[in-house]
C-alpha positions in Angstrom: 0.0 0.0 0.0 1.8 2.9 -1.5 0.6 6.7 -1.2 -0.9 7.9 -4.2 1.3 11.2 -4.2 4.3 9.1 -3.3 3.3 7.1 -6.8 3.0 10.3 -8.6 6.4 11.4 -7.2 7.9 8.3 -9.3 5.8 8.8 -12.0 7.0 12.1 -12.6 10.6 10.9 -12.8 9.8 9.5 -15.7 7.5 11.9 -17.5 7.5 15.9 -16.4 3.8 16.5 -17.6 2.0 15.0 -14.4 1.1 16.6 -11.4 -0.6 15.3 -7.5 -3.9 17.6 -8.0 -7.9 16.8 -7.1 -8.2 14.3 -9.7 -4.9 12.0 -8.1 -6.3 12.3 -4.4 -10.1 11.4 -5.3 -10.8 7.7 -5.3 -13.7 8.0 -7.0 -11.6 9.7 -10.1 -9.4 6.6 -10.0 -12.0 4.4 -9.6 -13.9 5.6 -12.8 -10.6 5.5 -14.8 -10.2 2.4 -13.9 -13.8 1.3 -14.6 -13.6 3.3 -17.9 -10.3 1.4 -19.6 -12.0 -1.8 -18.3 -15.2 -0.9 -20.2 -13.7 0.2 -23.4 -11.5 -3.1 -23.6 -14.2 -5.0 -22.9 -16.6 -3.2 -25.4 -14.0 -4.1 -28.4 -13.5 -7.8 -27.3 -17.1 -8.4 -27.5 -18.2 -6.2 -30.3 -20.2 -3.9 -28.0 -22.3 -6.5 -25.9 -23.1 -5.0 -22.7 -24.4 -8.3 -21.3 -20.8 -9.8 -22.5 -18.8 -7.4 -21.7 -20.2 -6.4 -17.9 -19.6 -10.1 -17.4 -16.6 -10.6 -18.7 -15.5 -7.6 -16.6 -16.8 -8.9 -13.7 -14.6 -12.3 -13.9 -11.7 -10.1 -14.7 -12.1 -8.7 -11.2 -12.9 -11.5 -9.6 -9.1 -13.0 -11.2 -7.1 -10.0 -10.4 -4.1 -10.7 -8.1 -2.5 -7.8 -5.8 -0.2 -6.7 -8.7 -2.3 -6.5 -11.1 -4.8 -4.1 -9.3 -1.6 -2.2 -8.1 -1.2 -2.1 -12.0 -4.8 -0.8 -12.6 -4.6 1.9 -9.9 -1.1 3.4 -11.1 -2.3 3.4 -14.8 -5.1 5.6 -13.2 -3.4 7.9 -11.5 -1.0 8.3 -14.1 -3.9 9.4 -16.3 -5.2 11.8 -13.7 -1.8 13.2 -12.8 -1.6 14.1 -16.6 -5.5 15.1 -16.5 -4.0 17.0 -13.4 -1.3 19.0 -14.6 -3.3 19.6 -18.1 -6.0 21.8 -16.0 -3.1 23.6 -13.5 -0.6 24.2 -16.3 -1.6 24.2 -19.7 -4.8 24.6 -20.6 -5.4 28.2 -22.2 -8.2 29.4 -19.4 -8.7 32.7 -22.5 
């Protein structure tokens, strides 16, 4: 169990367009970009079958070991550190 700004810390070693804002410290954020990516794989894998795909999904979950859902949750917050640093830095507010 890492801290999620502790994650974004090492992320930003890597990559300089990331930043620990809202988006990184609200579980709910992560959660839903974790659901998303799930739900857009699993839409293309079974040609847009709700019924398939929400149960595929499910299994998936069901499967996932410790590292794998550490996996999920730093993809996440790598996508809202960017989503993060996008809204403080760059985007023209004009």
């Amino acid at each position: 169990m890492e801290n999620f700004e502790d994650i974004v810390s090492e992320i930003a070693k890597n990559t300089h367009d990331v930043y620990y804002g809202s988006r990184c410290s609200n579980n709910n954020d992560i959660a839903g970009r974790i659901y998303s990516a799930l739900s857009e794989y699993a839409l293309n894998k079974w040609e847009n079958v709700e019924a398939l795909a929400e149960l595929w999904i499910n299994a998936q979950v069901q499967m996932l070991s410790g590292a794998a859902m550490s996996t999920l949750v730093k993809e996440a917050l790598r996508d809202c550190a960017g989503a993060d640093h996008w809204y403080a830095f760059e985007k023209d507010w004009n």
